[in-house]
N, C-alpha and C positions, 0 to 999 in steps of 0.2 A: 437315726435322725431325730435328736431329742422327744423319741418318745411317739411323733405324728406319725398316724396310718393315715399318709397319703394319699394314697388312692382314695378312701372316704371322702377323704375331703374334696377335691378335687371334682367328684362328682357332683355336691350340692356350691360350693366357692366358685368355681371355675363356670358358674352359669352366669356370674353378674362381674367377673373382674375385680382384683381389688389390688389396691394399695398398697403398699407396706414398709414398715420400717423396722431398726434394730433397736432392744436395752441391756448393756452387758455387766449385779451383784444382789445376792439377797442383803437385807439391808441388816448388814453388819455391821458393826462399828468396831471391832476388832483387829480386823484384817484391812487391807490394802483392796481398792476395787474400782474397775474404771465402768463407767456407764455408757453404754451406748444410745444416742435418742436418735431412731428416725421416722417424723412423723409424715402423716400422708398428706398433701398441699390438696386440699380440695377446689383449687382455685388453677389447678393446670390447664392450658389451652387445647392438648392434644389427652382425647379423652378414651381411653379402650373401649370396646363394642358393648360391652357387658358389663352392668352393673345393679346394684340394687338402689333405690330411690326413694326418700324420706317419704311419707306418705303417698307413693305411688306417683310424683311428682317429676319428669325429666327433666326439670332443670334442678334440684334438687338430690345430685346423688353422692350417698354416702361414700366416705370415704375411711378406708382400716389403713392400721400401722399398729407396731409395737414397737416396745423396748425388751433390748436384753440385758442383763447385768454380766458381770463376771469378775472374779477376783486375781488381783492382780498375784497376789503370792500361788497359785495354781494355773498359772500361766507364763513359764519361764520363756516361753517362746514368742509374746507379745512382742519385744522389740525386734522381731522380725519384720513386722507390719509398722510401727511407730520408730519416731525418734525424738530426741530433744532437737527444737528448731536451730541452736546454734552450734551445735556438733554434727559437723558433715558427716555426708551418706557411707563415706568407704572409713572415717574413724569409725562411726559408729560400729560399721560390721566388721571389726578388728577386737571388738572385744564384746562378746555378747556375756561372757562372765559375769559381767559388770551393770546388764542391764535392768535387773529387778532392780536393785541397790540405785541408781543412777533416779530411775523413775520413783521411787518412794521419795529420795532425797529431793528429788523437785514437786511433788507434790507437798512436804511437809515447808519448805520453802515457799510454795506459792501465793497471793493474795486470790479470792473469790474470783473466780471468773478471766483469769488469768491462763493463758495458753500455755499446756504441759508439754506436747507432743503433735508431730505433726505424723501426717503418713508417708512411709517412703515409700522409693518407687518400684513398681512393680503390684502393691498392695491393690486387691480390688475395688475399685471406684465406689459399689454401696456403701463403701465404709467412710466414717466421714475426714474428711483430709485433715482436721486437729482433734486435739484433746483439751477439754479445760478443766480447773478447777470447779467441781457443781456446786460444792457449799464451804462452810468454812472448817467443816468435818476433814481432815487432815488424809484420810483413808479411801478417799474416792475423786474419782475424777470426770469428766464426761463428755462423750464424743457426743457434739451436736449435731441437728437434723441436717440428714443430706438427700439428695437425687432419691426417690422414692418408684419402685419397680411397681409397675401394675396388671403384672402376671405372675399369678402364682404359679408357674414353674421357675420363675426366676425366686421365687421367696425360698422355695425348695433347693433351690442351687445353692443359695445363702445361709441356710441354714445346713446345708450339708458341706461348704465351705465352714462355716464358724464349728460346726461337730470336728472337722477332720485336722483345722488349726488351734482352737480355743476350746480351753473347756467354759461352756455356758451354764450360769447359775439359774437365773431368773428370765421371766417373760412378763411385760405388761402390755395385755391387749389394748387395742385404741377403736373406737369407731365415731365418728363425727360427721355433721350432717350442720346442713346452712337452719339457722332459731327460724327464721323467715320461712314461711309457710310447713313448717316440721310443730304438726300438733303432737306433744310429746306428754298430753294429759294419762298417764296410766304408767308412764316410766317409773314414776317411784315405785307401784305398786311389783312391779317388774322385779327392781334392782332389791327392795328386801325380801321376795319370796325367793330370791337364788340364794341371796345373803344367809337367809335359816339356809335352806339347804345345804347348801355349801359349807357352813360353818359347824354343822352336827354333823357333816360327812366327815371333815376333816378331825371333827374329834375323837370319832369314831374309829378314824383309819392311823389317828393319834395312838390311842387304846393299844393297840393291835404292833405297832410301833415299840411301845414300849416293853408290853409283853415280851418280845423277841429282845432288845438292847438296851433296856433300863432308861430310855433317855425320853426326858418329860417333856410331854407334850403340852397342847394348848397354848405353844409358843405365844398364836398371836393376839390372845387375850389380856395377855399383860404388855404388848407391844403400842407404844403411841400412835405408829401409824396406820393400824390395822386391828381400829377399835371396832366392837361389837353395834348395832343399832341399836339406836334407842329413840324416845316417843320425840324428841325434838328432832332427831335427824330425819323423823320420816316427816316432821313438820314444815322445815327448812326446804328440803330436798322436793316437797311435793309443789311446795311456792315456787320454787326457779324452775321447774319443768312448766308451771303453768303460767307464768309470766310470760307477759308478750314479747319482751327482749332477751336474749340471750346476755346470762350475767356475762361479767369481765372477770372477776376471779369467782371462786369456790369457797364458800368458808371453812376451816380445815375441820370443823363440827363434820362436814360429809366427804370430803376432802380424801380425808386418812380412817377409810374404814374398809373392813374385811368386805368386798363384796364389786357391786360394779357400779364404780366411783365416780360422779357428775364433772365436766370438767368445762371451761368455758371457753370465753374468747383468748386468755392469756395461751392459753394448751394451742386451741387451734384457729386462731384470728379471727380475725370481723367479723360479728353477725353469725358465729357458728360456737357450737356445744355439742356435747357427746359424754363419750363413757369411756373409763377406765377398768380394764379387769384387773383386781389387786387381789380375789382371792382364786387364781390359779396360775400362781408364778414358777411352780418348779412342775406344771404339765401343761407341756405345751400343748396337746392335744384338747384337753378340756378346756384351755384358754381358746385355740378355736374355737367350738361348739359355743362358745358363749357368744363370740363376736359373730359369728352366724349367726345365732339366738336373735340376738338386738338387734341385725340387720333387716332381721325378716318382721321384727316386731315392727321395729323404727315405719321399714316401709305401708304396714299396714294402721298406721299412727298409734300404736299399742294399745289400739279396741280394746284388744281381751282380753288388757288388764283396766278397763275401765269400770266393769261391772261394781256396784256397789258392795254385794258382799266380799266382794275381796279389797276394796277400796277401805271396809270398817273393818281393820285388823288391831283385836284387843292383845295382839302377842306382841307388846312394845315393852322394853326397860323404861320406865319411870320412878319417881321417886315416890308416887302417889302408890304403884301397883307393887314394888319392892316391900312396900310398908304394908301391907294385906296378905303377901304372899310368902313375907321371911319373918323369924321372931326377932325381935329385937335386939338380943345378944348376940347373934348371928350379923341383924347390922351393923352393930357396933363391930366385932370382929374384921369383917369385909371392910369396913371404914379404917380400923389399922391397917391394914394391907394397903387398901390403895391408898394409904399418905406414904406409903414406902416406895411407891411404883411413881409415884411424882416426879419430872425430870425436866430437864431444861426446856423439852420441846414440847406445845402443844399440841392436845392429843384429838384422836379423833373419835366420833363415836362416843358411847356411853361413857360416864366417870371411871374409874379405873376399879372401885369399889363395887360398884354397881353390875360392872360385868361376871363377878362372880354368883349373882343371884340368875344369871341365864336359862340355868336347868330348872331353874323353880318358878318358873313362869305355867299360866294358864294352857298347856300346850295343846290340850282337846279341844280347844275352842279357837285355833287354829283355821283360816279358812281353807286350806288345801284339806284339812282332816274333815273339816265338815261335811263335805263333797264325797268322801268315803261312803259305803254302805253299812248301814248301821251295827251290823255282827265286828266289822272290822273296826268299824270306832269306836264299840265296847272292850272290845279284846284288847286295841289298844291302851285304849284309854287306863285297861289294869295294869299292863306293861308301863304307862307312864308313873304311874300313881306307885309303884313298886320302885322303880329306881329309882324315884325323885326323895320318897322317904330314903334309900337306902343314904342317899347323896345329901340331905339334911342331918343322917347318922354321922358320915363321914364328916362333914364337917364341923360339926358340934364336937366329935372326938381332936380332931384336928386343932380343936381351938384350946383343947384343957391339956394339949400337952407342951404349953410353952413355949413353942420350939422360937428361934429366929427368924423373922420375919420372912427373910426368902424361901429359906426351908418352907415355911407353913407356906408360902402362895405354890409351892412345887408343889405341895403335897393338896391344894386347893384343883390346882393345874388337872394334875391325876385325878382326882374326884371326877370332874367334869369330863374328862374322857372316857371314864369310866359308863358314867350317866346314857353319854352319846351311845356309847357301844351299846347298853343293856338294853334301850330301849330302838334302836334304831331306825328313828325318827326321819332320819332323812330319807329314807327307803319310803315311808308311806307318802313325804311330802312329795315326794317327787312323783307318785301314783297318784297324786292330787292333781297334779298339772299335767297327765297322760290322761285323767277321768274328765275333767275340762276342757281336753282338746288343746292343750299350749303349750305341748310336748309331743312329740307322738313316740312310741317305745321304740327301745334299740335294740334292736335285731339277734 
């Protein structure tokens, strides 16, 4: 069942009720992929017994959803469940040979926003009865928000239906709550301490990836919409939590970044704002734990990320702190690379230059490290100071051997996964937020 120990969940979810919906591609642009969107209406009349509630407020209660993605070229059995709206039900199952070919060829036909597919019959109702085009990306497509279950046994049904018919790519967790009376002063502080962690775990478990299959990690460092933080994002992001309106759109500065992503009224209507999980799309168990995370924070108005010391986080990318902490040739070097990584779409998160100076950031002065006990934050602290030169070596070598730009950002790629592993930072970060009580340990 993609990965979810149920039963866990079920014991800490199953106390407050929740919401839910579907998103079915990682974001390829290679391949064929239709999207699934179903998000949670937090505006339904008929409300289940249990739920969690934006600062402990009952008129105010939080409402979960995801998306799945999935690719259409790994899904020959799709037009099972879909059809093109003008080719009747019994043509259509007269030739399912025909059906990946059939649905490329109308999506590549299609204009934006234009109806691909509808659902035939028989197909389960969560699923939403069409398909459109989502952008003008010729390769994907996407079922819009439908009827949203608000028990988790049924989210389990659905997800143990889309395992047993669809193979599923991705997951983007959702949780959203009414701006009006949701004090959400300490969410930024929130969404970039999972961000580090998250993002050095991933390198880390990058590292380790490669080791076994050659294939380079730190995908999403170089990826537009699943940029790294940086000092403006936590600037941006810290204004629209604390603003007394709920924005209308997101700027894609925090929009499109590795981490759990602000979303506003366009995402989920009137007067309401929330989070997107963007970095745990291909586990869907962790993608839970997170959206629990926020729910439980959300409802305690996220206090205890309010505290000051962790409110003054000097472990931000900037162009001020980059220039103190990398030699200059090295900037310049990072500055070719990301003019190559430059593309149509804007990006999210730090410059694309700039993300590779990550590991060379002040990591000891870190507030989750500070909170350590001092033997551990020496010890670390040599553990950082050793990889980080080792990762200054590598990419200085890196840089004198000419290579082609994409090669050299692969071989940039690998450094930084490298870094993560040797040091494995996200191990202590996260014994930072078990030492301050905003975690408790897993069992």
């Amino acid at each position: 069942m993609l990965g979810v120990h149920w039963d866990k969940y079920f014991s800490h979810l199953l106390r407050f009720g929740a919401g839910v919906c579907v998103l079915i591609s990682p974001l390829l642009h290679a391949q064929t992929c239709i999207k699934m969107g179903l998000l949670v209406d937090g505006d339904d009349t008929e409300k289940p017994s249990r739920y969690f509630y934006a600062n402990g407020r009952i008129s105010n209660p939080i409402s979960f959803g995801y998306e799945a993605e999935l690719l259409v070229s790994q899904n020959p059995d799709l037009g099972k469940f879909y059809r093109p709206e003008d080719i009747a039900e019994a043509d259509w199952a007269r030739q399912p040979d025909r059906w990946q070919q059939e649905i490329r060829l109308r999506i590549e036909q299609a204009d934006r926003h234009d109806v691909i597919l509808v659902r035939r019959e028989g197909t389960p109702k969560f699923l939403s009865p069409h398909a459109i085009k989502d952008t003008n990306d010729n390769d994907r497509i996407e079922l819009p928000k439908n009827q949203v279950t608000e028990e988790l046994s049924d989210v389990r049904d659905q997800f143990d239906w889309l395992n047993d018919n669809l193979k599923v790519a991705t997951v983007h967790g959702h949780v959203a709550y009414t701006k009006d009376g949701t004090d959400m002063r300490g969410a930024d502080v929130f969404a970039k301490m999972d961000a580090d962690i998250t993002q050095i775990e991933t390198l880390a478990r990058g590292y380790s990836r490669y080791k076994e299959t050659l294939r380079v990690p730190a995908k999403n460092v170089v990826h537009w919409s699943t940029g790294l933080w940086d000092e403006k994002t936590q600037r941006v992001y810290r204004g629209l939590v604390e603003a007394e309106n709920a924005p209308s759109g997101v700027p894609t500065l925090i929009k499109y970044t590795y981490g759990v992503a602000l979303r506003g009224e366009v995402t989920y209507g009137p007067g309401k704002q929330g989070h997107e999980v963007r970095n745990a799309v291909k586990r869907t168990g962790v993608a839970l734990d997170k959206m629990n995370e926020l729910a439980k924070q959300a409802q305690d108005g996220f206090q205890a990320y309010r505290l000051q010391p962790l409110r003054n986080d000097p472990v931000l990318l900037s162009d001020e702190t980059v220039r103190k902490r990398v030699a200059t040739p090295t900037i310049a070097f990072y500055k070719e690379l990301g003019d190559v990584l430059q593309g149509p779409e804007k990006s999210g998160g730090a410059p694309y230059w700039m993300r590779f100076a990550y590991p060379q950031l002040e990591w000891g002065q870190h507030p989750l490290v500070r909170v350590l006990p001092s033997k551990v934050r020496t010890d670390l602290q040599h553990k950082i100071d050793k990889a980080t030169r080792r990762y200054d070596q590598r990419v200085e070598a890196i840089s004198q051997l000419h290579l082609p730009p994409r090669q050299a950002i692969a071989q940039v790629q690998i450094a930084m996964a490298t870094w993560a592993h040797e040091t494995q930072l996200h191990v202590y970060l996260r014994e930072g937020k078990i030492k301050l009580g905003l975690v408790e340990r897993d069992e």
